[in-house]
Each structure stands twice: as C-alpha cells, then as structure tokens.
C-alpha positions as CSV (number, residue, x, y, z in Angstrom):
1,X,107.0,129.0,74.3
2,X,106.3,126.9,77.6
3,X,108.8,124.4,78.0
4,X,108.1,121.4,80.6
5,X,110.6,118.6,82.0
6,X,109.1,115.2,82.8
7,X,110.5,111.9,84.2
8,X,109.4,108.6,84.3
9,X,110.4,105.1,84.7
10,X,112.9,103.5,81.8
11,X,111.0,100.9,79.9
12,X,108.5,100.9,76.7
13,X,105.3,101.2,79.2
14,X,107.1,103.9,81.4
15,X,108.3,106.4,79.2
16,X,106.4,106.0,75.3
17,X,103.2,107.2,76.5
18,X,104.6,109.8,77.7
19,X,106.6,110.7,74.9
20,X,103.5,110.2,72.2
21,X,101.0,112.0,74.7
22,X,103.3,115.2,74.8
23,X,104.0,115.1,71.6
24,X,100.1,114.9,70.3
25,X,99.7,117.6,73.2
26,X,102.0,120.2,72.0
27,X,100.6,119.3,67.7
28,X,97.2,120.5,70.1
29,X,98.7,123.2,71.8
30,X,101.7,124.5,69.7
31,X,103.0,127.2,72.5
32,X,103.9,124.0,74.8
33,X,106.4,121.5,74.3
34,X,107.2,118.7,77.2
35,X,110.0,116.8,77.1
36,X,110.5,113.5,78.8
37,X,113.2,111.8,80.3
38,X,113.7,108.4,82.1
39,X,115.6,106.6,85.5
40,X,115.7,103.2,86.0
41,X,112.7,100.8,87.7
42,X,114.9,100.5,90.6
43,X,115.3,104.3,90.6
44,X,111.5,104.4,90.3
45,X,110.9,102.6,93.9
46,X,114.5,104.7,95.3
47,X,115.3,107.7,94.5
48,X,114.5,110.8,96.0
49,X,111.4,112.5,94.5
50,X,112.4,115.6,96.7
51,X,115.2,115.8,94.7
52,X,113.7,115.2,91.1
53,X,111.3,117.9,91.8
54,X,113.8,120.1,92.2
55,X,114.0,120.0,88.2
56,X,111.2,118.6,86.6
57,X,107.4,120.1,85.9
58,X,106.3,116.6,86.0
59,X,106.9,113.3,88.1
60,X,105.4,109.7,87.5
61,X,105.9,108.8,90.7
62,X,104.7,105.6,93.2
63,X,101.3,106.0,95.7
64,X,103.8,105.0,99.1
65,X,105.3,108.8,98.3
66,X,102.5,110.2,99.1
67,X,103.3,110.4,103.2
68,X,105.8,112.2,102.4
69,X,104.4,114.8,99.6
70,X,101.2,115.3,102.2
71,X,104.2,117.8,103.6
72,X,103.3,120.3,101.0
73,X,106.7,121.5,99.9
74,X,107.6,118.9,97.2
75,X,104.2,118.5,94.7
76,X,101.3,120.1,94.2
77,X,97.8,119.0,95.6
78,X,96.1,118.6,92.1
79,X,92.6,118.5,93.9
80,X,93.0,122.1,93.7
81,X,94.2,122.4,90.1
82,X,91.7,120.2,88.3
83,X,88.0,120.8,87.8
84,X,85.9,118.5,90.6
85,X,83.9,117.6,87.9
86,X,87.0,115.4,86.5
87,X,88.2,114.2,89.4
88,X,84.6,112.9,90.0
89,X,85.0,110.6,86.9
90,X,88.7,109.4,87.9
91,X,87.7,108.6,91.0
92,X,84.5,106.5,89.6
93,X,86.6,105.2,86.6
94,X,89.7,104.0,88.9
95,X,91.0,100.2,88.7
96,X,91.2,98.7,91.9
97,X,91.6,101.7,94.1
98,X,94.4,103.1,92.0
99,X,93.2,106.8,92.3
100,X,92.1,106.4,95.8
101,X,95.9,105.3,96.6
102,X,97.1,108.6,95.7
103,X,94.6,110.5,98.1
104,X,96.4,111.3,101.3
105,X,96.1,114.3,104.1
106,X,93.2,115.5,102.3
107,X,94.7,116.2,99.2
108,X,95.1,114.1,95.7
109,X,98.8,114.3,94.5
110,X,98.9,112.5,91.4
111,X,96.3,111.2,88.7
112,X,96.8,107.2,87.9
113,X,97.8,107.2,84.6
114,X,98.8,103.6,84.9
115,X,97.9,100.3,87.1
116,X,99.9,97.3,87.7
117,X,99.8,94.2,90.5
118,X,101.4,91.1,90.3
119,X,99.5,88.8,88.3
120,X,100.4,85.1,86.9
121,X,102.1,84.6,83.4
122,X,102.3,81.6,81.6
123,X,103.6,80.1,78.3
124,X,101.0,78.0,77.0
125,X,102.7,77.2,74.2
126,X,105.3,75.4,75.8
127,X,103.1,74.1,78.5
128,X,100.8,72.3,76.0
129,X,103.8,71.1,74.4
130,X,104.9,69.3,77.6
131,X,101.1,68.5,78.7
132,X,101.4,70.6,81.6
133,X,98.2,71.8,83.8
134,X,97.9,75.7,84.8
135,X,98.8,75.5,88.6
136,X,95.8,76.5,90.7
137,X,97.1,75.9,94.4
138,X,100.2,76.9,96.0
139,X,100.7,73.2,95.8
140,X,100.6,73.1,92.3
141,X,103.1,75.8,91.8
142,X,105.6,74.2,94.0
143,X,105.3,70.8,92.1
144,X,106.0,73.0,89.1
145,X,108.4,74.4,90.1
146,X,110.1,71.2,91.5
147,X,110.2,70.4,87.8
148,X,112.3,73.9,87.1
149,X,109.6,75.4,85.1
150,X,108.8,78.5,87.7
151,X,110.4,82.1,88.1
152,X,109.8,85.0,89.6
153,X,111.1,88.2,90.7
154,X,112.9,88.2,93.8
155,X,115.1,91.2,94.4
156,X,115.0,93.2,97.2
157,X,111.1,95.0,96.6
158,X,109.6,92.2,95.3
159,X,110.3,90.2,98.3
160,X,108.5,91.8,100.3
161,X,105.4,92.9,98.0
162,X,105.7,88.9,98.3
163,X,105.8,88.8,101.4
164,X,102.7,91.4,102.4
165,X,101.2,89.2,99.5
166,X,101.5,85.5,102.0
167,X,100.6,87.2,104.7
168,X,97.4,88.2,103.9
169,X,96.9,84.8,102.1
170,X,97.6,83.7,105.5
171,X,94.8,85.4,107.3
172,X,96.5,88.9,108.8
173,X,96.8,92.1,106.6
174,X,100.1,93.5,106.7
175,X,100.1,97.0,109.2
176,X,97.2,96.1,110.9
177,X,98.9,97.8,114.0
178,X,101.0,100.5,114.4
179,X,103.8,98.4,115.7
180,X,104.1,95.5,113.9
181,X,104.0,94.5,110.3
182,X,102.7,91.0,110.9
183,X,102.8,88.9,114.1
184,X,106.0,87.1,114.4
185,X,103.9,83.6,113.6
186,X,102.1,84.7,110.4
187,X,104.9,86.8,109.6
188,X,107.1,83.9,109.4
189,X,105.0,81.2,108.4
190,X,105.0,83.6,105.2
191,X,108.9,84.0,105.2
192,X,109.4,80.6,105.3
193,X,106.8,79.6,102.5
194,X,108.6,82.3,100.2
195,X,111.9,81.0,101.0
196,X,110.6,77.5,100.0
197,X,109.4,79.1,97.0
198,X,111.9,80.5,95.8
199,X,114.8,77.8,97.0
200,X,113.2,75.7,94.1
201,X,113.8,78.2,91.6
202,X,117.0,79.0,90.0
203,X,119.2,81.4,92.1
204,X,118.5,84.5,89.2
205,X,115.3,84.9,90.5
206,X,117.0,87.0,93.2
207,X,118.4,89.1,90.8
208,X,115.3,89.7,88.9
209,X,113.0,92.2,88.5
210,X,109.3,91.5,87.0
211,X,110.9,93.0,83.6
212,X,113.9,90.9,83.6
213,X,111.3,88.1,84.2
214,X,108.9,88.6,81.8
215,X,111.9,88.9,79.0
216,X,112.8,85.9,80.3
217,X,109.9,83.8,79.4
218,X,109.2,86.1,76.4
219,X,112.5,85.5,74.5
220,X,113.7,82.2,76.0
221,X,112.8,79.2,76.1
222,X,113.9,78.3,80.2
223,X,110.8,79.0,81.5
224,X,107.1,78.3,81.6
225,X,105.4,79.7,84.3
226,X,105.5,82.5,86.5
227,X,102.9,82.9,89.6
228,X,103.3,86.5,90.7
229,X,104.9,89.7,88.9
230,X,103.7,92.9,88.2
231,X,102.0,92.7,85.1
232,X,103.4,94.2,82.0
233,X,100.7,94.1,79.4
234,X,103.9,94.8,76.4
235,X,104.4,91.0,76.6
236,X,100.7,90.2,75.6
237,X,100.7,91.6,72.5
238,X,102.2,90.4,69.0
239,X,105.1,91.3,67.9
240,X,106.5,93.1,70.9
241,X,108.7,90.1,72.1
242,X,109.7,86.7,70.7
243,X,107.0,84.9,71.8
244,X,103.6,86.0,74.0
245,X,103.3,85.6,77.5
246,X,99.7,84.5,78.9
247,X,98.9,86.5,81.7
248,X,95.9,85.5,84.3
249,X,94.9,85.1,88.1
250,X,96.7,84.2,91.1
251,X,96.2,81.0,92.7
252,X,94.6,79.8,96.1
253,X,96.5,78.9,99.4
254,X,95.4,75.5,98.5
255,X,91.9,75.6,98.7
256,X,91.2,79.6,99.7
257,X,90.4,82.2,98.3
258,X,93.0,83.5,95.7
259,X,96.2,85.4,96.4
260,X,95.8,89.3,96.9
261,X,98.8,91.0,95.9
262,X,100.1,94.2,96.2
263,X,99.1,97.3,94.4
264,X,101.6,99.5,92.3
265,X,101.5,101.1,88.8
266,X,102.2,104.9,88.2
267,X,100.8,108.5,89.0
268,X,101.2,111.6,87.2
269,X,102.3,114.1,89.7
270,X,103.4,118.2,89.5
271,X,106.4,119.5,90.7
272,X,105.6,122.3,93.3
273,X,108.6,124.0,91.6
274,X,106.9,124.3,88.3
275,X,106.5,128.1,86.9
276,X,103.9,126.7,84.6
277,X,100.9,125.1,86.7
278,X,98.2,125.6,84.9
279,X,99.6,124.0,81.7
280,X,101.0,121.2,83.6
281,X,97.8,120.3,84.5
282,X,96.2,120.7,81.7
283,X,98.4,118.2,80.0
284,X,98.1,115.6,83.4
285,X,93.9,116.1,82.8
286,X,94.8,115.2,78.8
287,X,96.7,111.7,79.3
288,X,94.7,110.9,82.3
289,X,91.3,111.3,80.0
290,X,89.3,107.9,78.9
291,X,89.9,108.8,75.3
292,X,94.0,109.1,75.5
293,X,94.3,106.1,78.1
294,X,92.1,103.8,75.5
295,X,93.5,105.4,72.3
296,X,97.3,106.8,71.9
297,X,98.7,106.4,75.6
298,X,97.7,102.2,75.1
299,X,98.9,102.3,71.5
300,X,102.3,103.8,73.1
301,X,102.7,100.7,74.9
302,X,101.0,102.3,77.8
303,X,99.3,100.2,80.5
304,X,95.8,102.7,81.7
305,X,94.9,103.2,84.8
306,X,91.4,104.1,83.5
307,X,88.8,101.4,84.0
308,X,87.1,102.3,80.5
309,X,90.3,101.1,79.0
310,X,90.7,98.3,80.6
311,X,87.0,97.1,79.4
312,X,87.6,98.5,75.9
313,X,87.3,95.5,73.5
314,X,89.7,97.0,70.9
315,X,92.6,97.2,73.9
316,X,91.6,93.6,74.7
317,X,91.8,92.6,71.4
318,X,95.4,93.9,70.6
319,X,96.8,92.2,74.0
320,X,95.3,89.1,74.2
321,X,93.2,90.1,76.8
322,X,95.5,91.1,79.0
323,X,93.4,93.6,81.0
324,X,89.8,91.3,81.2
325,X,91.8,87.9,82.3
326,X,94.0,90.4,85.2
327,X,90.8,92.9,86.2
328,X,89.9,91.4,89.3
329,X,93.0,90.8,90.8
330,X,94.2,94.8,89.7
331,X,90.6,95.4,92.0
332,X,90.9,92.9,95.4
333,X,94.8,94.2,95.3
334,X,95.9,95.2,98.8
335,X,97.3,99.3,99.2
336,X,100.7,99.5,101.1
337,X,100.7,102.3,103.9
338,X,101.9,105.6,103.0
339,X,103.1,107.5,106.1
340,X,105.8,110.0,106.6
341,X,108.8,107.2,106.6
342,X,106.8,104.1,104.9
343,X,109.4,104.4,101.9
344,X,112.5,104.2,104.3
345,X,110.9,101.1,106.3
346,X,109.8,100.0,102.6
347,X,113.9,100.2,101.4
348,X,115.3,98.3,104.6
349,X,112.8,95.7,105.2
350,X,113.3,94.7,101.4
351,X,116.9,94.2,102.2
352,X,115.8,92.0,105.3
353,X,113.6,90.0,103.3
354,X,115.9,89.0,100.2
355,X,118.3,88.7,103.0
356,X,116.8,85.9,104.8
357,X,115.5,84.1,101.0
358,X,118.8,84.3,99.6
359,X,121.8,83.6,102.8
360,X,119.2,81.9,105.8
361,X,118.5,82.6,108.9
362,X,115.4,82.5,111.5
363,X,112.1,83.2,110.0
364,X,111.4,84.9,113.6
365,X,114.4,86.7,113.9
366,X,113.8,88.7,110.8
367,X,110.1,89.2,111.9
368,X,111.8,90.7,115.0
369,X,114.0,93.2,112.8
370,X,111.6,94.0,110.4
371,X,108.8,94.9,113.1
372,X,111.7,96.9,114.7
373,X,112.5,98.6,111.7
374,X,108.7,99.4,111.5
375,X,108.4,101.3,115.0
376,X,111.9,103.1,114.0
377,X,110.7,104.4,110.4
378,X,107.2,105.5,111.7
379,X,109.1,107.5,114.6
380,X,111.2,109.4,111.4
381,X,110.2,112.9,110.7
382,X,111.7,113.9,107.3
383,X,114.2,112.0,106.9
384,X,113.0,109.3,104.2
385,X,114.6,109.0,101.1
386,X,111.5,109.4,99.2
C-alpha cells in the first residue's frame, strides 16, 4: 500500500477537493491512499514550506515560493515528472497566467489547481432594497462607503496586495526596479488613497481576511459591498451560506481603465522528500485534468485553475456565474516577483503597510522603509521563511 501526506489551506475550497479527489483516486487506484491535512490561510501565506516538506508528499503551496524552491532541495521540478504533452495543455488552458506563475529557474514547481484575485462582491439584494447603484469609480466606492455600506480585508497581506493593486492603478507597476518597490510619490499617493479607504470603514476590516469578509456579508446583514477580495466562489452558490454574495469586476480610478489586482490562488506541488514520485504525480496530473477541475474538484467546493472550467456552463450555472462575471480580471491580474527572499520582504512590508492604515504616519516615510526593506530582502541568501 502507498500511503501519501498532503496539506493545504483550512477552508471548504482549500482542503474538500482535495479530500474528494484522493478519495476517487485511491476507489481508481486501490494500492494508494492520500491523506489530507490542513493549516490556517494565514499559515498558507507564513509558514515555512521548507519545513512542511520535511513531512508531506504533497504541498498546495503559493507561486511567490517559487524563488525559493528554484534552490532544488525543497520540491520537485514537475517538468520533469509529467508528460510535455500535458503540460502543453496546462499551460494553454491556464487562467490568467496562473501556470506561468509557477515557472521559475527553468523549471515548473507546482500545477495550478486553483485561481483566485481580488474581485468585487456585492449584495444585491440589499442594495436594491435601499436603491443603491453598483459603484463604478473609486469615487463611487468612497461615497459608499461614507454611508458604512463597504468592507474589505485589511490585515497585514492584504494591505499590500492593495497596495501593489493602487499603484499600478496609478500608472507604475510595483518592482519595476531592483531597488524600489514604487517611487516614493506613486508609492504614497497609493498609501494614502488606501488609508482613506479604509479610514471610512469600520476598524474590523483590519482584522479581516477575504474569508472573514465574505462571511460577513454572506451571513449578516452589516454590509453591502465589497470592492476588492480574493474571490471565493463558495459564497456564489446556493445554499452554502445564508444569503449569496454577487461577485463582479473592479472599478476604474475614476475614469481609467479598471483596477488590476494581484494574482494568488493555489499550486499543487511535491515534496522532494517523497519516496513515492511517480504516484505523486500521477495523482497531481489527475486533479489538475479538465475533467476533475470541471467535475468532482468544483463539486468539492473547489475553485479550478483550469480555464475549461471556468467556461463550463454547468459550473457557471451552479455559482451564479461566478467564474464568467470574474474571468477577465483572474487574466489582466498582475504576478508578484518571486525571488530568493520576495516572501521575507512580502511578510515585513505587510506589517509596514497595515502599520501606517491602522496607527498613521508619513505616507513617504513608509515608502522609505518598505523600498529599504526591498534592497535588504533581495540581498538575503537563504534565509526566508518560506
């Protein structure tokens, strides 16, 4: 009997999939069972894959790792475990550039078995009831929110997806050189427009994740809208929450072109400690596959990272659309870096960010430390925390 060890993140569109994939697997394949466990979301974007490696066979994992699994002593390159042929039809079939994001030093270290980017959310039914328009401008959403109908996440990470998110909506791509994250004026221009932002929501926010927000305005009443999460396709569909959530675009920097946000969802990665390769990748292959992402892995609660899922009209159908209305922001998303050290500068500069929205401060001062914080990270060799 071949016995694998997988862990993923802890909520219904982490961890089910995984658990109904591995178990149709091993009613396939009867010699292999897989076991999967979970850690937290926060766990997810902290902890140390090194270490997780150390005793699981499989990893869901985030793209930013990559840097530091390019290092070749932590997972398995699975360009040279899977058939080209395959990889060919990921590659083509990716949403956004979900597979491309796990492409690094030459190698491909996890398939994308799931996409996410912050999209909007709305509830219309309460909306309607109050006669209240969608917001299409930044404008709009701070007159919204003015009126205490906005949330959003604003812990520690998603600050400063947000942030990457304003200053591109701003005109400069976050990392465009080696030394800097932004210039100190975009930079802070988009600090300071967050901080608005968020100063006119309730203080929770900065203890919010996108799940706690999306729970929020699934099982409550308190809010209506929300203009930037990761999306969680769960709360589209009947009678998985109280009530449905609308999910949708971003809006435009009054009168641009619409917000690009940041790229995450989940790869399925292998363990360079596994005594059981082939089979691991046989079973990555299996839930990566069009038919598993648009049949059981979806039906799990599962949110695909194949793009034939995302069309399919039956997975449309059971979540309100979900994946049509959010398509084209999941493909103009923007990819964070994913150097040796990114996920170190990623940890700190999150901490600098909710920092500033939450006690103050000079939006140019914390430009200063985070583009400080950037040259130090990128200057680490080995020493990130995954």
């Amino acid at each position: 009997m071949t016995e694998l060890r997988g862990i993923t993140w802890q909520h219904t569109r982490g961890y089910l999939p995984m658990v109904a994939t591995a178990q149709r697997f091993s009613e396939l394949h009867p010699d292999v069972q897989i076991r999967w466990e979970v850690r937290s979301l926060q766990a997810f974007a902290d902890q140390s894959i090194a270490q997780l490696a150390e005793g699981f066979d499989l990893l869901v994992i985030d793209h930013p790792f990559c840097g530091r699994a390019a290092r070749g002593d932590v997972l398995l390159p699975l360009d040279e475990l899977l058939e080209r042929p395959f990889l060919g039809e990921q590659k083509k079939n990716q949403v956004g550039a979900s597979y491309d994001s796990y492409e690094y030093g030459g190698h491909l270290w996890a398939l994308p078995i799931d996409t996410a980017t912050p999209v909007s959310g709305s509830r219309i039914d309460l909306m309607e009831a109050r006669n209240l328009q969608q917001p299409r401008t930044w404008t709009d959403v701070l007159e919204l929110a003015k009126a205490g109908h906005v949330v959003l996440p604003a812990i520690a990470i998603d600050s400063l997806m947000n942030f990457y998110m304003l200053c591109i909506a701003l005109g400069e791509e976050p990392f465009r050189h080696s030394d800097a994250v932004a210039s100190t004026q975009v930079g802070a221009q988009a600090l300071e427009r967050l901080r608005e932002l968020v100063s006119l929501c309730d203080r929770a926010c900065l203890r919010r994740n996108p799940i706690a927000t999306w729970e929020l305005m699934s099982s409550t009443d308190d809010a209506l809208y929300c203009p930037f999460a990761y999306g969680y396709s769960n709360y589209a569909r009947s009678r998985y929450a109280r009530r449905k959530i609308e999910f949708g675009a971003l809006v435009t920097m009054d009168g641009g072109a619409p917000l690009r946000s940041v790229l995450g969802g989940a790869g399925l990665s292998i363990s360079r400690s596994t005594r059981h390769h082939d089979t691991a990748a046989q079973y990555a292959a299996f839930v990566a596959s069009p038919e598993v992402q648009s049949g059981i892995y979806f039906e799990a609660g599962g949110q695909p990272g194949h793009r034939t899922a995302w069309m399919d009209v039956e997975v449309n159908r059971r979540s309100n659309g979900f994946f049509q209305k959010t398509l084209q922001t999941l493909d103009e998303a923007y990819v964070r870096p994913r150097f040796d050290g990114y996920l170190h500068f990623q940890e700190a500069a999150g901490l600098i960010v909710h920092r500033f929205l939450s006690h103050g401060g000079e939006s140019g001062a914390a430009m200063e430390q985070l583009n400080a914080l950037l040259r130090s990270s990128q200057s680490r060799d080995g020493e990130e925390k995954s």
